[in-house]
SEPA-995453 format. One record per residue (C-alpha): residue number from 1; residue in three letters; x, y, z. Coordinates in steps of 0.05 Angstrom, whole numbers. Last residue first. Layout:
// SEPA-995453
+-----+-----+--------+--------+--------+
:   k :   r :     px :     py :     pz :
+-----+-----+--------+--------+--------+
: NUM : ala :      X :      Y :      Z :
...
+-----+-----+--------+--------+--------+
END
This chain:
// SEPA-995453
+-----+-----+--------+--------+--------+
:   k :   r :     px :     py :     pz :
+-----+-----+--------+--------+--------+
: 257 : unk :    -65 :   -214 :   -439 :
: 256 : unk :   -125 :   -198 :   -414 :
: 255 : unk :   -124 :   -208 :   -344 :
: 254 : unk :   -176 :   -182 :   -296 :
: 253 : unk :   -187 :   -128 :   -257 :
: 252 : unk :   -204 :   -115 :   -181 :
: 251 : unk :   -204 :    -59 :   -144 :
: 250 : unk :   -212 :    -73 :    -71 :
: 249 : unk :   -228 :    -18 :    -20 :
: 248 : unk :   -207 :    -39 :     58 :
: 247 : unk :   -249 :      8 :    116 :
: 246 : unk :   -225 :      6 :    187 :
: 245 : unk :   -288 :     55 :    202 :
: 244 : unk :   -332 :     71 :    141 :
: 243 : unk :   -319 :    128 :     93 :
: 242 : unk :   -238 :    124 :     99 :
: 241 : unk :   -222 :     71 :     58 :
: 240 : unk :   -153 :     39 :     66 :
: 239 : unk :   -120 :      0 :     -1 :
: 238 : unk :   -121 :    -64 :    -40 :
: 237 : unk :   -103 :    -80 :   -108 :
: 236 : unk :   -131 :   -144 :   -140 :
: 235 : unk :   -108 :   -179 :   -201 :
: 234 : unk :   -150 :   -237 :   -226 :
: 233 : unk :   -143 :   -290 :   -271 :
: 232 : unk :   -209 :   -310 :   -296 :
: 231 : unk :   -241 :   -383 :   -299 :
: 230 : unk :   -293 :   -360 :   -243 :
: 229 : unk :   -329 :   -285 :   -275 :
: 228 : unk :   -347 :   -330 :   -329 :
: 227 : unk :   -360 :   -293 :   -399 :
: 226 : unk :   -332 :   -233 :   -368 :
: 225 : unk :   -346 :   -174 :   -415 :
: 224 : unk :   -405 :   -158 :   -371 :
: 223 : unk :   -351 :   -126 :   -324 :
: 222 : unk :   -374 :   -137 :   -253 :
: 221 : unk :   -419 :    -82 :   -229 :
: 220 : unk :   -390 :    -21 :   -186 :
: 219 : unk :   -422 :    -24 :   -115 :
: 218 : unk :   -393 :    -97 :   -105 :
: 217 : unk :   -436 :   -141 :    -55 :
: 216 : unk :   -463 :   -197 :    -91 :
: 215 : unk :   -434 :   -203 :   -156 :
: 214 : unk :   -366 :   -203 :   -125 :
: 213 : unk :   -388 :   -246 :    -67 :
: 212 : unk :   -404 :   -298 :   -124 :
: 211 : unk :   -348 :   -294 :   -156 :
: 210 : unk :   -304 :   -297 :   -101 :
: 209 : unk :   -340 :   -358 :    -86 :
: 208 : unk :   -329 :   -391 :   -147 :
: 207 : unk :   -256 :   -377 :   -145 :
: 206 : unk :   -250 :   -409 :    -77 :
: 205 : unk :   -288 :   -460 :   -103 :
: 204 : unk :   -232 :   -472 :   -154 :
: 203 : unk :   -173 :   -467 :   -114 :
: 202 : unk :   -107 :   -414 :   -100 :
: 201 : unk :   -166 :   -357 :   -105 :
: 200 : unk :   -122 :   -311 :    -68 :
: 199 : unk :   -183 :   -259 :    -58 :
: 198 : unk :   -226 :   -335 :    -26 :
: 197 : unk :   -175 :   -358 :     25 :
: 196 : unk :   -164 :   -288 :     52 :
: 195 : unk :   -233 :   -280 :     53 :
: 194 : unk :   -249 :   -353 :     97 :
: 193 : unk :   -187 :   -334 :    146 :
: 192 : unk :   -219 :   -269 :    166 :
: 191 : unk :   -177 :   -212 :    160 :
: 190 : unk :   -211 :   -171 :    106 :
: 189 : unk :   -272 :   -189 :    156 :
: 188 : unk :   -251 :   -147 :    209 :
: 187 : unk :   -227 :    -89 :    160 :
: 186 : unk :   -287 :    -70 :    139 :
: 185 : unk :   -312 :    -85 :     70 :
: 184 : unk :   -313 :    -34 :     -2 :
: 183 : unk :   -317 :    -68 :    -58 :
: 182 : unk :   -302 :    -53 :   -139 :
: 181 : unk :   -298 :    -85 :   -206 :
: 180 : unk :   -274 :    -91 :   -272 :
: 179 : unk :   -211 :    -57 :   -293 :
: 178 : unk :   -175 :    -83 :   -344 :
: 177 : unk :   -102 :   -122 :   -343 :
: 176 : unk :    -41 :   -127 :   -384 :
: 175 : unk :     20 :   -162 :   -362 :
: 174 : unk :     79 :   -151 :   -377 :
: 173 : unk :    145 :   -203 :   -364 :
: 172 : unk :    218 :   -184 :   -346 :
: 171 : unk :    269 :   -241 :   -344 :
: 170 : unk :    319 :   -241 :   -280 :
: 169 : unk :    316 :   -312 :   -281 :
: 168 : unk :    266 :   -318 :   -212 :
: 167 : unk :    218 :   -270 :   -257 :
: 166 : unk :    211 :   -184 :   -254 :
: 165 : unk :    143 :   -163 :   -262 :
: 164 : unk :    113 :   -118 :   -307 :
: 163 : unk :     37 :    -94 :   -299 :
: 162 : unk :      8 :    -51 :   -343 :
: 161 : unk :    -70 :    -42 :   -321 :
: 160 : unk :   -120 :     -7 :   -362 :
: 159 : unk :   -193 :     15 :   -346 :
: 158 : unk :   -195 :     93 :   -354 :
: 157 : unk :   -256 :    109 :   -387 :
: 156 : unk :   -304 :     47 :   -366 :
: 155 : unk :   -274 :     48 :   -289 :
: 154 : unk :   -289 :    126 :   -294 :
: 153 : unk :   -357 :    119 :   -313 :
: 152 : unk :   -371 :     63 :   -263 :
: 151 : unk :   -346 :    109 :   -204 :
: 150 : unk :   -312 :     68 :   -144 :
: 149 : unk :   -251 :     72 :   -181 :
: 148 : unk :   -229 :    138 :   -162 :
: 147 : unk :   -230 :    104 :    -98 :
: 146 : unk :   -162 :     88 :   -130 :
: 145 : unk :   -136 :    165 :   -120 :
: 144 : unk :    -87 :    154 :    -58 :
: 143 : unk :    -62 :     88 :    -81 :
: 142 : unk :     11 :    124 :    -77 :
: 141 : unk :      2 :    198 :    -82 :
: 140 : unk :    -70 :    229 :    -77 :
: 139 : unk :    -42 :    280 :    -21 :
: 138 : unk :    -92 :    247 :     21 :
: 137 : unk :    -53 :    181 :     19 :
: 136 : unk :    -90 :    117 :     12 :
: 135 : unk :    -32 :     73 :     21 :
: 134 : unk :    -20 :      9 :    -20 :
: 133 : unk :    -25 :    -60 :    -22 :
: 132 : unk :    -22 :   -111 :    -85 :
: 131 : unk :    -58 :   -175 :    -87 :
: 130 : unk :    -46 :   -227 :   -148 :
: 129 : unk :     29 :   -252 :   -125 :
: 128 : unk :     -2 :   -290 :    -74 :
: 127 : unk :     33 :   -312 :     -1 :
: 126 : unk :     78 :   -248 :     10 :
: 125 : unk :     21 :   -205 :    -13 :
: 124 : unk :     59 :   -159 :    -58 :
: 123 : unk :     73 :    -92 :    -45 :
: 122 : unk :     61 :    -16 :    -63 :
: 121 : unk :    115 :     25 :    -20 :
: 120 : unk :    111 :     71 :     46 :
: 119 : unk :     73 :    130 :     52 :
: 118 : unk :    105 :    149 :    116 :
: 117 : unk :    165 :    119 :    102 :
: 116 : unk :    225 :     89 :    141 :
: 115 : unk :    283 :     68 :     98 :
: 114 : unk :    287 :      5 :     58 :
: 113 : unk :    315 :     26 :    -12 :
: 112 : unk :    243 :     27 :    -36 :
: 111 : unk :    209 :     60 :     14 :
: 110 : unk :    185 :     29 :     80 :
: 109 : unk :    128 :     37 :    118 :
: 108 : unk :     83 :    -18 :     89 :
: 107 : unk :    147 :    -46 :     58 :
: 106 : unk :    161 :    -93 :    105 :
: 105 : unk :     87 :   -122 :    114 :
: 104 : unk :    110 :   -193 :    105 :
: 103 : unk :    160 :   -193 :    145 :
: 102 : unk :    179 :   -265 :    167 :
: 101 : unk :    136 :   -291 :    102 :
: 100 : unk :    191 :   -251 :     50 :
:  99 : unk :    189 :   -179 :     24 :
:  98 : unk :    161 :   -164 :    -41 :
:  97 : unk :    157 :    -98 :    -77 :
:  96 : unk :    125 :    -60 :   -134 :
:  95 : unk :    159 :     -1 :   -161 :
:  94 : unk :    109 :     57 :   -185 :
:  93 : unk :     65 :     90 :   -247 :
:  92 : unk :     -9 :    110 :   -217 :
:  91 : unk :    -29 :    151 :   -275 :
:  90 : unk :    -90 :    168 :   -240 :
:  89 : unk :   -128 :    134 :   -295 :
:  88 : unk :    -69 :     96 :   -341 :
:  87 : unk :    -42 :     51 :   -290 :
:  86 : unk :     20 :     33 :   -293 :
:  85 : unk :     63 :    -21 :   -244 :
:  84 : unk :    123 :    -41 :   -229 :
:  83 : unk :    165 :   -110 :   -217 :
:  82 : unk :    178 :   -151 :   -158 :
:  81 : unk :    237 :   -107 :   -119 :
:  80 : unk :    260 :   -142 :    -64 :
:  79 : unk :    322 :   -149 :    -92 :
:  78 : unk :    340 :    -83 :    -80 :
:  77 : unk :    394 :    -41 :   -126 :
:  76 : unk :    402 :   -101 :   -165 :
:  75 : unk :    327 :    -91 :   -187 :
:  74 : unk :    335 :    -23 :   -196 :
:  73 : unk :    390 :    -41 :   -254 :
:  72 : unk :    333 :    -93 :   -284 :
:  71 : unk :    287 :    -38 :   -282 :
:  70 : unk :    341 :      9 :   -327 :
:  69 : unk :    340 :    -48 :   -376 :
:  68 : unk :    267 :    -60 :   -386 :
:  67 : unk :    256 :     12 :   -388 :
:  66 : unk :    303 :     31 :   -449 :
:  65 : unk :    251 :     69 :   -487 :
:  64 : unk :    186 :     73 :   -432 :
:  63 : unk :    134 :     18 :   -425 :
:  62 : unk :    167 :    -32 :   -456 :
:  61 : unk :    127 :    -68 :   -506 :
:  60 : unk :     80 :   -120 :   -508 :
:  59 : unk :     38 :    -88 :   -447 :
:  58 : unk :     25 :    -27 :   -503 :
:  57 : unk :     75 :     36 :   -493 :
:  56 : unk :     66 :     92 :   -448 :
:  55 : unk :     36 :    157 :   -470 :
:  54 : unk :     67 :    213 :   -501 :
:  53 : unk :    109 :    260 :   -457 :
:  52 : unk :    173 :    236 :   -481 :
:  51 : unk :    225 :    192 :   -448 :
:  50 : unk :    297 :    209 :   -480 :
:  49 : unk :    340 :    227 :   -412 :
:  48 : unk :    306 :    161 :   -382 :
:  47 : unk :    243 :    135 :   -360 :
:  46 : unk :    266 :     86 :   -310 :
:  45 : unk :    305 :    133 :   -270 :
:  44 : unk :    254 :    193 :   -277 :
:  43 : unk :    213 :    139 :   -242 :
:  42 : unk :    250 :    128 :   -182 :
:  41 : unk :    278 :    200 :   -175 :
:  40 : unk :    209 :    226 :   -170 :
:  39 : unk :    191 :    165 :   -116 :
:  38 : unk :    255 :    203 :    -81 :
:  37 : unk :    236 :    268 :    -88 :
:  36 : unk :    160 :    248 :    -55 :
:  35 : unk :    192 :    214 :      3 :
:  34 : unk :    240 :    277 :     14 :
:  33 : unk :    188 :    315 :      8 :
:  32 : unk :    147 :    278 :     66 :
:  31 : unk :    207 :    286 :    108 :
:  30 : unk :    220 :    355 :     96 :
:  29 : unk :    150 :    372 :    118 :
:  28 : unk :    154 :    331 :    181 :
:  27 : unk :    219 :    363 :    204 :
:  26 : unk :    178 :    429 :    191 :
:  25 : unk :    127 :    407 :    237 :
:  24 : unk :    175 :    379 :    287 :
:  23 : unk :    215 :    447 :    284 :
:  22 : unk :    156 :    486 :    284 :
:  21 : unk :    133 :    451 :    346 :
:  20 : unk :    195 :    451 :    387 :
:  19 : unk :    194 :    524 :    368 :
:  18 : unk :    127 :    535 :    400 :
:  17 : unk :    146 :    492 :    469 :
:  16 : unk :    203 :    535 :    465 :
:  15 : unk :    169 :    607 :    460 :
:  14 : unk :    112 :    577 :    519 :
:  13 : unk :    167 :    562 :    555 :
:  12 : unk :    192 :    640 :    554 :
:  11 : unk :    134 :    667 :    564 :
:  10 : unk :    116 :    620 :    621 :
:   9 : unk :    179 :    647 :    659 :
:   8 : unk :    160 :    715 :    632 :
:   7 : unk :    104 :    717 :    673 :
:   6 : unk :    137 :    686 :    740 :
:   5 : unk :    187 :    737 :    733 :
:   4 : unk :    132 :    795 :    721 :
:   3 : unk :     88 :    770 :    785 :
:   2 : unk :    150 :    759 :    832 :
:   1 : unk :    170 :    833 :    810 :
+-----+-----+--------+--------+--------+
END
């Protein structure tokens, strides 16, 4: 009797530690679509009842019928909201933000209206307006398919960056940017004061030497319809790469208009 008692003792913790774990699991589930709903939500917002399926409009225009409007009302929503991006490839389309110098990583696992996230939200460096972070998710949301961009074939098919961001006055600008270059480093020397200095680019030399290092080490060649790879502007977005330890992959494109 001892035996069978002690038996179904086990049994019976074994049967809880089990639900614990299908409820955490399914808890994690929900949460994940619930993060996914919500980007949905986000972007069916700025499309509107009368977006179509056909593709976006030129950097000169809005990108969807009404979308300079509806962005404004998202920007009252959260003030932290910078602008949003498109990118034609993936067709990466999301809210950029930017939280201040005390926490400047907010939004890393945050959504947009603040609450915690495990996929977070694309950001702005704090410091530079030019460098936008991002998850690698495996589920290829967020910057989870910009290694895409590792591939010179795809970089030529699918170069295009629409970038509108939201000014001090409230004004909406676009931005149009191509594709031109990748890198891969670890993420010991993303934090080195001497890289930091040279992806901002705030000086000359330090645009001179991010030329340099991007002719030096990038596995997909520098445009060759950059005249001088040191009097462009650049834009860089910046996410985890999982092939080497504490990896950071940098696409970078420039502005053309």
């Amino acid at each position: 009797m001892k035996n069978i008692h002690i038996r179904n003792h086990i049994l019976n913790i074994a049967i809880a530690i089990g639900s614990a774990l299908l409820l955490i699991c399914a808890a994690k589930i929900f949460a994940e679509s619930y993060d996914i709903r919500r980007q949905e939500a986000l972007e069916e917002r700025l499309k509107g009842s009368d977006a179509t399926e056909s593709e976006p409009c030129s950097p000169s225009e809005e990108l969807y019928p009404g979308f300079y409007e509806r962005l404004s009302e998202l920007k009252a929503d959260n003030d932290d909201l910078k602008g949003w991006i498109y990118i034609e490839g993936p067709e990466i389309s999301l809210p950029v933000m930017q939280s201040g110098e005390e926490d400047r990583d907010f939004y890393l696992k945050r959504d947009f209206y603040g609450n915690e996230s495990k996929r977070g939200t694309l950001y702005m460096d704090s410091a530079c307006d030019r460098i936008i972070y991002g998850h690698n998710m495996k589920d290829g949301s967020m910057f989870g398919e910009l290694d895409k961009y590792t591939d010179r074939e795809y970089m030529r098919r699918f170069p295009q960056i629409l970038l509108y961001l939201i000014r001090d006055d409230g004004k909406i600008i676009s931005e149009k940017y191509e594709m031109v270059s990748s890198f891969t480093i670890s993420e010991k020397k993303f934090k080195t004061e001497g890289f930091l200095r040279m992806i901002k680019g705030e000086t000359a030399k330090d645009r001179y030497d991010l030329g340099e290092y991007l002719e030096g080490v990038n596995p997909v060649p520098v445009s060759e319809k950059i005249n001088d790879i040191r009097e462009i502007e650049f834009l860089l977005l910046v996410t985890c790469e999982y092939s080497t330890e504490n990896g950071r992959l940098f696409v970078v494109a420039k502005k053309i208009s």
